[in-house]
Structure formats: C-alpha cells, structure tokens
N, C-alpha and C positions, 0 to 999 in steps of 0.2 A: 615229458612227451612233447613234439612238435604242437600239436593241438593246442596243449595245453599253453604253450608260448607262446601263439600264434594270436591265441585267444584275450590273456593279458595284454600282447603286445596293441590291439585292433582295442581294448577296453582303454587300456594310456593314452591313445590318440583320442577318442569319444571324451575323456572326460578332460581332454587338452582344450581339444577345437570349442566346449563349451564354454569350460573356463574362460579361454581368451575372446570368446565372443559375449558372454556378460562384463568383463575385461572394459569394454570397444561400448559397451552398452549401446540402447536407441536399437535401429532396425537391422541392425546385425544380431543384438540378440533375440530380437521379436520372428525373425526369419532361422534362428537354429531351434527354437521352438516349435517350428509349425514343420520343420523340416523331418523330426525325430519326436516320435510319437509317446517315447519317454525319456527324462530328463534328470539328469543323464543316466539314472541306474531306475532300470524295472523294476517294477513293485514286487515279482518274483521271479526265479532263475527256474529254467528250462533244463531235463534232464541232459542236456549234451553240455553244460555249462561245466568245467573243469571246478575242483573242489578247492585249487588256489583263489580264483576269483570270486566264487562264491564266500569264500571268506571274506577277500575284500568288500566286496559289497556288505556283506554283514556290518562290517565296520562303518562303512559311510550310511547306513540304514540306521544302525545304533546312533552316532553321534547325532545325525540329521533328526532324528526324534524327539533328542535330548533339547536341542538349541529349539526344535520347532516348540515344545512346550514353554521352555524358559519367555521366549517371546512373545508368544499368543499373551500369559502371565503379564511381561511387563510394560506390554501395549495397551491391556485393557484399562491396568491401574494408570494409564496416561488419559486413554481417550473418554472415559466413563465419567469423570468429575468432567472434562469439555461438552459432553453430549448434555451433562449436567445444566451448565453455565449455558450451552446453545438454547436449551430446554427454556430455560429461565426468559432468555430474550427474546424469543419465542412469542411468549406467553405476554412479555410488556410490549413488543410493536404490535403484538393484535390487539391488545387493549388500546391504545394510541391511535388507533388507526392508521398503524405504517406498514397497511397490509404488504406492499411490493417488499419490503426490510424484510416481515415479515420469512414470504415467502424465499427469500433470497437467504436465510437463517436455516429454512426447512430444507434445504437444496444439499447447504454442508451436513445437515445431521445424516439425513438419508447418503452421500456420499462418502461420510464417517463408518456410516455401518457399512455401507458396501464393500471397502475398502480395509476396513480393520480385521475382516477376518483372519483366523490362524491359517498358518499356510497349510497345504496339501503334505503329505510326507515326502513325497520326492519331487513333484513340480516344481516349488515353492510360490505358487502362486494360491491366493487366497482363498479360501473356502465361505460360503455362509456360515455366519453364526446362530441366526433365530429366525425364523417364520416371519421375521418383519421385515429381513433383512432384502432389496430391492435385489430384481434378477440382474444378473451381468446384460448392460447393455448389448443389441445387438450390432455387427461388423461394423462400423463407417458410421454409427451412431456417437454423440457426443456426450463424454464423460461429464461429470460435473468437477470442478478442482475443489479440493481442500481446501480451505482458506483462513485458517481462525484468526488470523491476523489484521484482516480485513472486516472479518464479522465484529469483533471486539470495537474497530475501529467507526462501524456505522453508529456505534453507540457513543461511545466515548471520545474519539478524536483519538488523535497522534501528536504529539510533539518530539520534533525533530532535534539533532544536536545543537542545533542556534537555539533550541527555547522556543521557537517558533510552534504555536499549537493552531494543528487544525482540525474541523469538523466535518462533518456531512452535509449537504445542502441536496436534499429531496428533489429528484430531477434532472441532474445532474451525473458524469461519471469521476467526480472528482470532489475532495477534500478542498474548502476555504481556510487560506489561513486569516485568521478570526481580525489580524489588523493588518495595517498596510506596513510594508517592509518598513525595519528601521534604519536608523544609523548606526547603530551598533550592530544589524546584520550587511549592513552592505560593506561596513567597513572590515567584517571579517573576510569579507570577499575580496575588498580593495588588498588585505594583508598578506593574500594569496596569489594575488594578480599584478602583477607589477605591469607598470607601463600603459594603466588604465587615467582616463581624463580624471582629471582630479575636482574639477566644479561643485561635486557631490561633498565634499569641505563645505560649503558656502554654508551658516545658519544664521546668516545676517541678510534681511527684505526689508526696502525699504525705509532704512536706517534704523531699525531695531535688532539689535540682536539676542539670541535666544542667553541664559545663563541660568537655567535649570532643569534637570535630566535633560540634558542633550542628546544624550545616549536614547532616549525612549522617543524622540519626535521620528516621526517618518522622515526618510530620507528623501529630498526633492536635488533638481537639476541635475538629474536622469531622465535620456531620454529610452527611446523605443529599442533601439538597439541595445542600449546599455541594460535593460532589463530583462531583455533574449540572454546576454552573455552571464549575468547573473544566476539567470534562472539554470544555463547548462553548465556553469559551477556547481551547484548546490546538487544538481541530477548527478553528477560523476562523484560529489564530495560526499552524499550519503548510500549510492547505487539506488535510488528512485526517480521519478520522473517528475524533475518540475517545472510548470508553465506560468504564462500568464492567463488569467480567466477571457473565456469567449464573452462577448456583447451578450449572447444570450444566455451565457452561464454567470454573467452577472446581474442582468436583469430578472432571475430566476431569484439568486440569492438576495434583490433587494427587495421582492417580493412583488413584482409585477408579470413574472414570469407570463400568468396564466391570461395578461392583457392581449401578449403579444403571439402574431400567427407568422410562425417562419414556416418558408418554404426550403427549397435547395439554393435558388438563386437569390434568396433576399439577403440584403446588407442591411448593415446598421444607419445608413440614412434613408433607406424604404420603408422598414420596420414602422407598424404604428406606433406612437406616441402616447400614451393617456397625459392628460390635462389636469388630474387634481391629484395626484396621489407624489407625498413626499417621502423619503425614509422615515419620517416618525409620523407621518398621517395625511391627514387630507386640511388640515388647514395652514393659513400664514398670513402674519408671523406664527411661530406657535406659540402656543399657549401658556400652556402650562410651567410652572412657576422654576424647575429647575432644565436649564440648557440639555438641549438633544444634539449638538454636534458641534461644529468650530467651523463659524460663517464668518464674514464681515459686518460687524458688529460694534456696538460702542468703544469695546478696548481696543479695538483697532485703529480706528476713528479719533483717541485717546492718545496715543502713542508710536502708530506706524500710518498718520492719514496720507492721501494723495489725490490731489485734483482731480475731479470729476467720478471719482470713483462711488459708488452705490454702498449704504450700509444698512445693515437689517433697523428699524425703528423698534425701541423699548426692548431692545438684545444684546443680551451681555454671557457670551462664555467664558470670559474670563480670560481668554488669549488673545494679542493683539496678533500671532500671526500663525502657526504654528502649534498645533498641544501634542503632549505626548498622547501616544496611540492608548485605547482605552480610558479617556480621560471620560465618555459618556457612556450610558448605558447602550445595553450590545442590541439587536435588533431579536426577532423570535427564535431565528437563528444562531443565534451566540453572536454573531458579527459586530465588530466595531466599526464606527469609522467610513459607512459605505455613501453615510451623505458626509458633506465636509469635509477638511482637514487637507487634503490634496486630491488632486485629479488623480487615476488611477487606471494607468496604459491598461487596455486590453488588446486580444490577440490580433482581432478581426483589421480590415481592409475598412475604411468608413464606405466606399462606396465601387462601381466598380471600374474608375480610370485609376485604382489602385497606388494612387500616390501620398494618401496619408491612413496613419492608425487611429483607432479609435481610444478618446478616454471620458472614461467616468464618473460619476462623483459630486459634481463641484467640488471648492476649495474653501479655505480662509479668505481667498480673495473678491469671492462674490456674496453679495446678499440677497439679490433681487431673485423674483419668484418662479421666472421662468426656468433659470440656470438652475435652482434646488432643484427640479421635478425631477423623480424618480426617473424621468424616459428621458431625462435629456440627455446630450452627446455633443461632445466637440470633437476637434481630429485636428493632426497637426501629422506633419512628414517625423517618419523615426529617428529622424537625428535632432531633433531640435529636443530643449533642455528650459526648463520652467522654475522659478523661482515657487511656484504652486502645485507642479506634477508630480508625481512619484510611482508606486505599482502596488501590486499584492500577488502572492503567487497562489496557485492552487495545487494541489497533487493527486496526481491521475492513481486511482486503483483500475485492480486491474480489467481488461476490456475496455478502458477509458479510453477517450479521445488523446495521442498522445504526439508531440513536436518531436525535434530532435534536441539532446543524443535520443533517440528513440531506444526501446528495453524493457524488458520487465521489470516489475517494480521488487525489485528483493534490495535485499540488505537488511534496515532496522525496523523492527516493529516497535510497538511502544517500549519505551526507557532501554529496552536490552534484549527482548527479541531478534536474532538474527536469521538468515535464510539461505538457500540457496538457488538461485534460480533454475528452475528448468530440473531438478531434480527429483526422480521418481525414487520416494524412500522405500514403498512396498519392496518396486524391482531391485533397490538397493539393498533395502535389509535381508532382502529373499537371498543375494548373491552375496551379499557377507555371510549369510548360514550357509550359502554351500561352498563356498571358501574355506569358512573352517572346517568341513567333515569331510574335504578332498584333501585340505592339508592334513588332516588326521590320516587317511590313507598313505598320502607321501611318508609320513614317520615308521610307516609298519614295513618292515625289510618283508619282502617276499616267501625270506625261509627262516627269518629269524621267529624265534616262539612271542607270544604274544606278552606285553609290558604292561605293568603299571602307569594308567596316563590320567592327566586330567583333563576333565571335561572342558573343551572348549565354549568359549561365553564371549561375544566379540561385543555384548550389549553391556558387560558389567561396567565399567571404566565409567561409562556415560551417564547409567541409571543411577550411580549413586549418589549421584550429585543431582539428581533431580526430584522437587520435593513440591509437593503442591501445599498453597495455607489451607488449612480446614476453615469451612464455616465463613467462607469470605470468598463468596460467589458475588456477592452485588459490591464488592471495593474493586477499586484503582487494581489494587496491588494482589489480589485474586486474576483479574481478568489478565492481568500484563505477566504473573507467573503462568498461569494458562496458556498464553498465547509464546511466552520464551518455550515453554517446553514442549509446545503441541507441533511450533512449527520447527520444530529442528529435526521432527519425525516426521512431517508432514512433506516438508522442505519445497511452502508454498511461498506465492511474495504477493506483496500486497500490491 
C-alpha cells in the first residue's frame, strides 16, 4: 500500500536526520531533541501505524532494551567502588579540616549519581536511580563535571611522564611540582627542541664543578623566556597545561600566603613583605642540628669562595654550590627546595613599567638574612640567564588560571589514566546504543522473515578488560585503577 511506503519511507528519513545529528554531536544534537518530542521511535504506535513499521520499531525497542540493561549493569560495577573511594575521601578531608577538598569531593559524588543513571528506553537520556539522587539541574543552570582524575589527584598528586611529581597546594588552582625542574628534564626538552641556547650545559660556578647526580641538580642559566617555552613543550608533550607559579601562588605554597592582601592591581613589589618568617621558620641562622636547604655556607666558602660574597656563620649543607633537588626535608606541603638551591622564575611582572620578571627563593649564592625571607623577591628582564636561577612548573586543574597553549587539561591522569577532552560519555554511550539497534534495523530486509541475530553489545570489547583491585581503596594503585577506568567513561580531564 502507498501509505504504508510513504510511511516507512518518512520513518528512514526521522531515524537518518537523528542518526547523523548524534553523528555531528554538541548542539545539533541538543536541538533534534528538543525539536521531536520522541527519540527517535515512540514508546508506542498509533492505530494508523502500518504493521511493516510497527515491526520495525519492535525491533529497535527489543534490542534498545537489551543494551539499555546490559549498561545501566556495567556502569554501576564501574561507578559504585569510585562513589566508594569518593566516600572514603570524603570522610579524611573533613577529618583534616580540608573542608573546601571536602566539599569539592561531595560535588563529584552527587554529579556521579546524577549522571549514572540508566537511560530511559528510547530517549537514552538518564533517568534517576534512588531518592538521593539530585533533581536535573534547571535551563542555563550549571552542571557539575565529573572529574575523578582530579579528585584522586587533590589527594595524592600526579606524576607526569618526566617523573616529575606534583601535589596540591590549598588556595591555589594548581598542582606544585614538589622540586625545581632538573637537568634531566630540561634536557629532555633540549632533546626535543633543536636550535635552543645551549648555556643550560654549564654545571661548572665559580670554578667548581658539579660531579655527582648531575642529572638530579636543578637546571640553572635559564632565563624567563626559556622557561615560557619549556613549560609549552611539556603542555603539548603530555595534552595538559603547564605554567610557571604566580608570585602569589608561590607565596601561598611557601606558606606566607595568609601574610599577604592582593588586590586586582597589586604587584609583586607592592605586595606586603613580612620580616621574620623563613621557609623553615622564624629564626637565623637556624638552628637546628641538621641543614634545612642549600645557602652560602661553609662548603662553599670551602671550595667555590669569591670576594665579598656573604656566607651563612656555623652552616654547612654540604654543597659548595648546587644540590640535587630533594636533598632536604620537604616543607608541610610536600615541597622541596622553595628556600635555597636556585632562584625560581615566576610568572608575574615585578612591578608595573613591566620590564622585568619576578623570581623566588634565594639560591646557593646568598647567605645573609634579608635575601632568605620568605617575602623577598628579586626581578631581572626575561632574557637574562643566572648561574643561580632556574624555575618550577605548576599544573593548572581544571578552572585553573591557565597561559598559553591554553586547553583543557586532558590526556594522562596518574601512571596510565587517559581522557578525552571535551567529551560527553553519557551523550556518547547513549548514541553508541542507539547506533547499535538502528543498525540492527538496517540488517532486517523489509520482507524478508525474521533471523537468528546476536545481540548487540558495543560495551563488551572495553569492559572486559576492565577490572578494579578489591580491598585497596586507600593504595596508589586502587585510586589510579579507579581513576584509568572511571575516566574513560567519564571522559573528564583534569
């Protein structure tokens, strides 16, 4: 019958135009939703529906049920050990008093449940699962993202494919790497980069030169710009975003943060100052019987001296210029390295006729008491290169304050977690199920009688290779299993 063609033919187009506009994804498919009140097949056929198509639709109902159960199944066994794991961290940043962690923990859980639900049977858009579960945001109101990759990481840090490990620093939108870049990472960058100044070779000050772990001292005679192009290697070589710390995201991390009152227009030479407070305390020299960083000091004084130069009295790190990174104990924050060892570019303008950068620290080359303080600062223009300077990079999560290449931060989560940016797995996984029970439609011939088929499963390939450790919610290698597997579903970036 005409009808009856006319009718198939106008049902092929509906479930074409869908297709290719989930296809297209983003707000082409957010606008054939709102356009077509069902998606793409009615939950049930009207008596003027022809008994062809009504078949068809059977079959895209049947399979579409089949994959909608199979998923709801093997979502839960993914998200319910993480809600687990979230659970747990939960429970330690409110004992710690890191209520904003905290709360920033309770955001993903509650997002977890909102979002995990089983799909509808022909929308494929999520449903509630439990009385707990938070209502759908309303219009123009703001989602929370998934992020397990990032939550793991407020706890534990990240380490990068250099080895490079960083942590959390309270206050902050960004991860510290816990020491100051080395030789061994700059040189992975020099091995990348041809045609870069080569000064950053030099590990010979002052007629000593270094000749043990060379590889681990921080790399100096780097200047400001050389550690901008550094840092937008390392952002394209892992797909995250990395910078050098602000003035006041390092005076956060070295623990005088709560000294200092920024405004919008203050610089790092208006900024207050406090007067007593060092990286390992409030007196000087210090005290205490074993070395808190690598000043100028007896062994230098020893081995590498120079006229008129300043040396700490009754102080001995044991380096006449230079130590490897980590060579003293870390500060509350994990950090090494944030008094002494080398200056350490930050991002900021010192002031604002904008002609030099700011750096931090002291070095091995100062002793005296002013240059240690916590609040001091020098600045020098970004080309210029220091036998005592060098950097530290930090890494923006996400919403963070971020330079260019600018980007969201996907790629690696810990050891082997990857991601995808910008990727909506519900809308995803919703349109791989209805990919497969349209393409189960295409295979049924209009007049042929109906076949033997299997059930399509577009999730098996993937889930079987995914396995969570039992019992090992508070390890490394629980949280980084968690986080490989949550975010490939999640498909958030840190």
């Amino acid at each position: 019958h005409l009808d009856a063609i006319l009718a198939l033919e106008a049902e092929k187009q509906t479930v074409e135009r869908v297709f290719n506009s989930f296809s297209a994804g983003g707000a082409t498919a957010g606008n054939e939703l709102k356009t077509r009140s069902t998606n793409p097949v009615p939950e049930t056929d009207d008596e003027k529906t022809p008994a062809s198509l009504k078949a068809l639709r059977g079959i895209y109902r049947e399979q579409f049920a089949k994959l909608t159960t199979t998923r709801a199944t093997n979502l839960k066994a993914l998200t319910d050990p993480l809600d687990k794991r979230l659970a747990a961290m939960e429970t330690d940043f409110t004992k710690k008093d890191r209520l904003a962690d905290a709360k920033v923990v309770r955001g993903y859980r509650e997002a977890l449940a909102e979002q995990s639900g089983p799909l509808s049977p022909l929308s494929g858009t999520s449903v509630p699962v439990a009385a707990t579960t938070p209502p759908t945001p309303a219009q123009g109101t703001e989602r929370t993202t998934i992020n397990p990759a990032a939550t793991l990481a407020l706890k534990d840090g990240i380490t990068n494919t250099l080895g490079m490990k960083f942590l959390p620093v309270k206050g902050t939108d960004v991860l510290f790497c816990i020491y100051e870049t080395r030789y061994s990472d700059y040189a992975a960058y020099a091995a990348e980069s041809p045609g870069i100044d080569g000064a950053w070779k030099n590990q010979s000050y002052d007629g000593y030169a270094l000749t043990e772990r060379k590889e681990e001292h921080p790399v100096v005679y780097v200047s400001w710009e050389d550690a901008q192009k550094f840092c937008a290697w390392l952002s394209k070589k892992e797909g995250k975003t990395y910078r050098l710390p602000t003035d006041q995201e390092w005076s956060i991390a070295v623990g005088i943060g709560r000294t200092e009152k920024w405004k919008k227009d203050t610089t790092p030479a208006q900024v207050f100052k406090d007067q007593k407070e060092f990286p390992w305390g409030d007196d000087f020299p210090p005290k205490g019987k074993e070395p808190v960083g690598n000043y100028s000091d007896e062994s230098r004084k020893a081995k590498a001296p120079r006229d008129g130069e300043t040396y700490m009295e009754r102080y001995d790190d044991g380096y006449p210029t230079t130590a490897p990174v980590m060579s003293y104990k870390p500060n509350k924050l994990g950090l090494y390295d944030l008094g002494g060892n080398v200056w350490e570019w930050c991002e900021d303008w010192y002031d604002n006729a904008k002609t030099d950068r700011v750096l931090r620290g002291g070095s091995w080359h100062y002793g005296d008491r002013g240059t240690l303080l916590s609040s001091n600062r020098t600045h020098f223009q970004p080309g210029v290169r220091h036998n005592n300077s060098g950097f530290r990079v930090v890494l923006v999560v996400s919403g963070g304050k971020a330079r260019q290449p600018a980007g969201r931060m996907s790629g690696q989560c810990p050891r082997s977690a990857r991601t995808l940016a910008g990727w909506n797995p519900f809308q995803s996984r919703a349109k791989n199920d209805r990919h497969a029970a349209i393409a189960a439609i295409s295979k049924r011939s209009l007049t042929a009688e109906p076949e033997e088929r299997r059930q399509p499963n577009p999730d098996a390939s993937s889930l079987e290779k995914m396995e969570l450790p039992e019992d090992n919610a508070g390890s490394h290698q629980g949280q980084d299993a968690a986080a490989t597997v949550v975010t490939g579903w999640m498909g958030t970036s840190i």
